[in-house]
N, C-alpha and C positions, 0 to 999 in steps of 0.2 A: 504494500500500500504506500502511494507518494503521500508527501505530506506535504501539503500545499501551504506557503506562507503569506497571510493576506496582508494588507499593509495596517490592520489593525492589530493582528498577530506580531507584525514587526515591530512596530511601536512597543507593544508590552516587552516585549521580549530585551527591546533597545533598553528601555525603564529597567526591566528586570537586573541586567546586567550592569547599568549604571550606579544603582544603587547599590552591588553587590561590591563594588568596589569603592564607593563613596562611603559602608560601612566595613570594607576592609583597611581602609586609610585611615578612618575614622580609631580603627584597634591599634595602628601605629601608635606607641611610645614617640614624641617628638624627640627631634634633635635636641639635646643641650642647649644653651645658649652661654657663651662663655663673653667675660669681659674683658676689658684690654690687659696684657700683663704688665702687672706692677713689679718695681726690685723690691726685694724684702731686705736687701742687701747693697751694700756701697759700699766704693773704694776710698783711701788709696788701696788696701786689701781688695785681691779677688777672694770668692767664694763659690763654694759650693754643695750641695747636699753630700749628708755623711754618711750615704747610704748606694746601693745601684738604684738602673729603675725598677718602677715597682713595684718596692720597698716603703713602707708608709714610714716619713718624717715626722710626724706630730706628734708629742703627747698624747694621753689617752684624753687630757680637756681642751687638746686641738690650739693650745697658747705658746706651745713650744717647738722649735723646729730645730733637727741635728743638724749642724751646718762645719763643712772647715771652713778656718781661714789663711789663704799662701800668700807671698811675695810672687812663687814660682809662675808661670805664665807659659812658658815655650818650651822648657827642658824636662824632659822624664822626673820624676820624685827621687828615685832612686837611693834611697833610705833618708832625706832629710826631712826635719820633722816640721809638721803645720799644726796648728792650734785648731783642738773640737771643741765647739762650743754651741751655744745654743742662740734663734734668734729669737724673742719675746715680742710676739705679734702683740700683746697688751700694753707694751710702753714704748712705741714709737718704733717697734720693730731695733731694739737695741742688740747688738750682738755682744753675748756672755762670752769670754773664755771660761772654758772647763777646765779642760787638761791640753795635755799636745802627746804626736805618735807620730812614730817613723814608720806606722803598718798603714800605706795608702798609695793611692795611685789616683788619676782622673777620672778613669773609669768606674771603678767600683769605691771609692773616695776609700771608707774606712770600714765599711760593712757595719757601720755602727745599726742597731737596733734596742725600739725599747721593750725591754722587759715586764708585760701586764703582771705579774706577781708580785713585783717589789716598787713600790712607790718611788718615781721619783729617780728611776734607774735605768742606764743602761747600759750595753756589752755591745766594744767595741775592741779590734786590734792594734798590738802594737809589737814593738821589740821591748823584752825584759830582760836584764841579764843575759843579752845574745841567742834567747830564744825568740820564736815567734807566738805571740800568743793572744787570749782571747781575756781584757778587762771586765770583771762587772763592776761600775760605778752608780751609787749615788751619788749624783751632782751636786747634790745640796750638801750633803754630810761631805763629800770629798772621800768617804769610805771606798773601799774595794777590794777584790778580791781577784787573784788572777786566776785563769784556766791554763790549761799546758797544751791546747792547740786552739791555735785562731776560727773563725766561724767564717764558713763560704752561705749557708742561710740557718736561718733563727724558724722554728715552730712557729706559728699560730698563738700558744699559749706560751712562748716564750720558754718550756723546760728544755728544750735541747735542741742542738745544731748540727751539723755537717760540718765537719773539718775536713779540709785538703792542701796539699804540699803548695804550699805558695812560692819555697824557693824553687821547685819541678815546674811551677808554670811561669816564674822571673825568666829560667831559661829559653821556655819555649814562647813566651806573649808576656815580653818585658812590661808593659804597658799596662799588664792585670795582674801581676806576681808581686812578691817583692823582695828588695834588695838587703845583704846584709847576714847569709850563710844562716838564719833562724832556723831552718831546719835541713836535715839531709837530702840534696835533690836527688840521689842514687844515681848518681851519672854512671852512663856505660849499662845500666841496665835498660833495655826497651818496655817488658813490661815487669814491674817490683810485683813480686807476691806479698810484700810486705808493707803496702805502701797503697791507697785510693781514697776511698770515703770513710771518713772516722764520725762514727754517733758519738756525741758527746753532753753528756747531762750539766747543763746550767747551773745547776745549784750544787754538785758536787765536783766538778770537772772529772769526771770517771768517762772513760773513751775505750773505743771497740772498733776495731776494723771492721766495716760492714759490707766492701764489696773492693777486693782489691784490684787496682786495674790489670793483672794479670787474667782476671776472674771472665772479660770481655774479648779475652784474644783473640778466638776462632771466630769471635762475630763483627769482627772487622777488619778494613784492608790489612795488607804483610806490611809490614815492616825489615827494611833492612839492621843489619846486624847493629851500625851504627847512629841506627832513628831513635826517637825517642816518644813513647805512649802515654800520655796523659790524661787523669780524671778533670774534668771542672766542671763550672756555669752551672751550679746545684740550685735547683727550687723543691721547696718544701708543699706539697697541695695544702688548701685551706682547710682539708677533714684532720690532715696531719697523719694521710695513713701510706702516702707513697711521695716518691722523690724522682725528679726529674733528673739525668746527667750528661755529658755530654764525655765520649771518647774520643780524644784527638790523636793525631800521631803524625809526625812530622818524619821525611824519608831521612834526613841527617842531622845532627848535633844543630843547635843555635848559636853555639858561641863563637860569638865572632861576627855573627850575620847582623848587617844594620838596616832596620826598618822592614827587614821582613824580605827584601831581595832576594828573587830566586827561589822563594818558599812557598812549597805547598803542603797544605793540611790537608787529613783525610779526618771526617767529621761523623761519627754514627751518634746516634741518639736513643739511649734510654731510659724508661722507667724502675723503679723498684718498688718494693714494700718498705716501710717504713725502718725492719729490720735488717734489709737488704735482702731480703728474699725476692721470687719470683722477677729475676729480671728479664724485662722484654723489650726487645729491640723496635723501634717504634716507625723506619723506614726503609723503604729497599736502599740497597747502593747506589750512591750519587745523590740523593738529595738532602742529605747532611744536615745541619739543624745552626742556627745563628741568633735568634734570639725569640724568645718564649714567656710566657706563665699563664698558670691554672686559673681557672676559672672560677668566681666565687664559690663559697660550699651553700647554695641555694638548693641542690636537691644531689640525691645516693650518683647521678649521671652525671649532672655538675661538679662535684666535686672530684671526676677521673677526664674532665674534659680541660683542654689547653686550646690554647691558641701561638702556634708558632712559626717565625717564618724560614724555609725551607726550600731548595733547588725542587720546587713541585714539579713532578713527570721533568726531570733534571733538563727542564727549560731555562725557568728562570727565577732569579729568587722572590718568593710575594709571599703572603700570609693566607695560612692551613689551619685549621681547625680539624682537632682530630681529640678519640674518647678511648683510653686505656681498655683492651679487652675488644674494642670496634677499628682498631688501626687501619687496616681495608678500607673503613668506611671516611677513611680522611678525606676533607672537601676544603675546595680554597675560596676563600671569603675577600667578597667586596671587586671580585673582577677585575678588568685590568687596570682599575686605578691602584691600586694595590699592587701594581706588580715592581716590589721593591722590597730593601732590606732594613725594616722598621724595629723600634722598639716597640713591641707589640704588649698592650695591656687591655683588661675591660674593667668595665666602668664597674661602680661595687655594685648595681643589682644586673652586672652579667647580661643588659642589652645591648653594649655596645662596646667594642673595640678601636682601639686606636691605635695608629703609627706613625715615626720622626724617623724618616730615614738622613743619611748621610749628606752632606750639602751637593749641589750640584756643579756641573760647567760654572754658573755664574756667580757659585758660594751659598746658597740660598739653602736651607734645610726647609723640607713640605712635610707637614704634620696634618693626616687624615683620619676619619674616624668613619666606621661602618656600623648602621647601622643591620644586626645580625638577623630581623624577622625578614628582612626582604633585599639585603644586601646594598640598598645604596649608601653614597658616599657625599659627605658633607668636607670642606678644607674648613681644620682649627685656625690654620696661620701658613706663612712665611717666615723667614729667621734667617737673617743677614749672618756670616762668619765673617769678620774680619780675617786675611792673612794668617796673622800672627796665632791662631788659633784652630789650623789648619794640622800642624803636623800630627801624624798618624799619633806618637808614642802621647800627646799632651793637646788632645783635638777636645774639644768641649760639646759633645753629643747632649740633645735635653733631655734625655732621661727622666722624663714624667713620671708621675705615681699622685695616685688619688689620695685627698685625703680620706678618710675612713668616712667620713658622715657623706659624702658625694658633694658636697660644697662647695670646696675647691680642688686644683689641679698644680702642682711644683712642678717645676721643671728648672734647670741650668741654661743658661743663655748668655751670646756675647754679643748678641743684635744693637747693643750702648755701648761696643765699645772694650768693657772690660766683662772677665767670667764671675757674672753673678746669679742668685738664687730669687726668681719669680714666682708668682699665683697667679691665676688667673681666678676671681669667684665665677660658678655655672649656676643654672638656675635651667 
């Protein structure tokens, strides 16, 4: 039987449809609305947040912010020490010194985070007596206590971290390691059975190898005799019951090599359990993994869900979204505006995603955000790099991270000139 469409049949039908998407639009979550970025932060000191991206800077009453403060501008850190302190959005945004540390670099500043257990507290690295290691500080008391390995990421609840060889990764990614023999890098060994991700309990410093990077050997490229295998780039999921890693391996020794010439990394990416159990490799060969994090703990799927960006179908690098246990079912998000190598975060109720890739030809860093029910894209900004803050080992990336109430948005910026620490409020 044909089914004939009369022009009063079309009309309904037109309506029909019309309004099916006038109340799909209508279920749209809107974009954000962000304000202009303000500094929280002035020279003559640059600054920057004391944490990667990410990483929530605020207090838990959102008045305080981990900040360093350098001289340094153009040259690797390369063990000299900067001032942590804190800036006081409630009285003019004044910047506190707290203490100072030689455990820092531009990228990942100081890994400082706070501690919801102890008031008033937090754990950050440094060099002690020629080790490398992980501070808990009261700021206000000056109290503290040291741990006997440094922290790559902090829990949810703050009891325990992820340690890994930072003088293993000085050699291979000067730029995210650090300087100063604090721990044994086991040169000449490719992969340590003695040596990758260490749990380590916060409130005792008591530590356990939980996944050595020997442990990952057969499930990534060979290595030559003289390369060298490394753990890093650790995220903790929001339930706190698995851990993100990334296995690099570089085909010869780094020392010696300036700026990374001539060097290529082989990049696999895993997850674990919390205890270092069940590890699973999370992509085929070639599309390696660059930067990530988990997805709020909103629901049991949510919380084994990421978002990372990745050599997708080892085209080109753009941002994936993909769920622990559905790896197969990894999809790439936001289309070919996204097709780039972002600091990829979502928003805290997990609608929406963002990314700040690298600057361009003309210096310019483009920060986008997708939203995830229907995939389109909205531009946060532009972001001018001066020159002088250009070089690979001491480049100033904005490294965003929400704050915890969705309010506002941190990020690092040298679009004025000097490297300072911005907001933006969203609404």
């Amino acid at each position: 039987m044909k089914l004939e469409i009369t022009p009063r049949r079309a009309i309904a039908a037109a309506l029909l449809v019309g309004c099916m998407q006038i109340t799909k639009a209508a279920e749209l979550t809107p974009f954000p609305e962000f304000s202009k970025p303000r500094a929280l932060t002035a020279g003559p000191h640059d600054h920057l947040l004391a944490n990667y991206f990410g990483i929530n800077a605020w207090s838990g009453d959102n008045r305080y912010l981990l900040v360093l403060e350098t001289d340094l501008k153009d040259k690797l850190p390369d063990g000299r020490p900067c001032t942590l302190g804190l800036t006081d959005t409630a009285d003019g945004n004044t910047f506190i010194p707290v203490t100072t540390t030689r455990c820092w670099n531009f990228q990942e500043a100081a890994m400082a985070h706070w501690l919801p257990w102890a008031e008033d507290t937090f754990v950050f690295n440094d060099l002690r007596d020629g080790k490398f290691c992980a501070v808990v500080m009261n700021w206000k008391t000056k109290a503290e206590r040291v741990m006997p390995y440094p922290v790559s990421a902090v829990s949810e609840d703050g009891e325990w971290a992820i340690s890994i060889n930072y003088a293993r990764l000085f050699i291979t990614r000067p730029d995210y390691g650090y300087s100063g023999n604090g721990q044994d890098p086991r040169k000449g060994v490719v992969f340590p059975a003695d040596d990758g991700l260490w749990r380590v309990n916060l409130r005792t410093g008591e530590a356990q190898l939980i996944v050595a990077t020997a442990a990952v050997r057969d499930q990534v490229p060979k290595v030559g005799p003289t390369g060298m295998s490394y753990l890093c780039h650790t995220v903790i999921s929001k339930d706190s019951k698995r851990i993100y890693f990334l296995s690099r391996s570089v085909e010869e020794s780094m020392e010696g090599v300036k700026k990374f010439k001539g060097v290529n990394w082989f990049t696999t990416a895993f997850t674990c359990n919390a205890d270092g159990s069940n590890i699973r490799r999370c992509f085929p060969d070639g599309w390696g993994s660059s930067h990530f994090n988990w997805k709020p703990n909103l629901s049991e799927h949510d919380a084994a869900t990421m978002i990372v960006t990745c050599k997708w179908q080892n085209k080109v690098y753009t941002h994936v979204e993909f769920t622990v246990g559905d790896e197969d079912k990894a999809h790439q998000v936001g289309g070919d505006a996204m097709h780039f190598d972002g600091h990829c975060i979502y928003t805290p109720d997990g609608t929406f995603i963002s990314g700040d890739g690298y600057f361009d030809k003309k210096g310019y860093r483009h920060w986008k955000m997708v939203r995830l029910a229907d995939n389109a894209v909205k531009d946060i900004g532009d972001f001018w790099t001066p020159e002088l803050y250009r070089d690979i080992y001491c480049r100033c990336d904005l490294h965003p991270r929400w704050r915890p109430d969705g309010k506002q948005i941190g990020f690092n910026s040298v679009h004025e000139g000097s490297r300072q620490v911005y907001v933006m409020d969203v609404k």
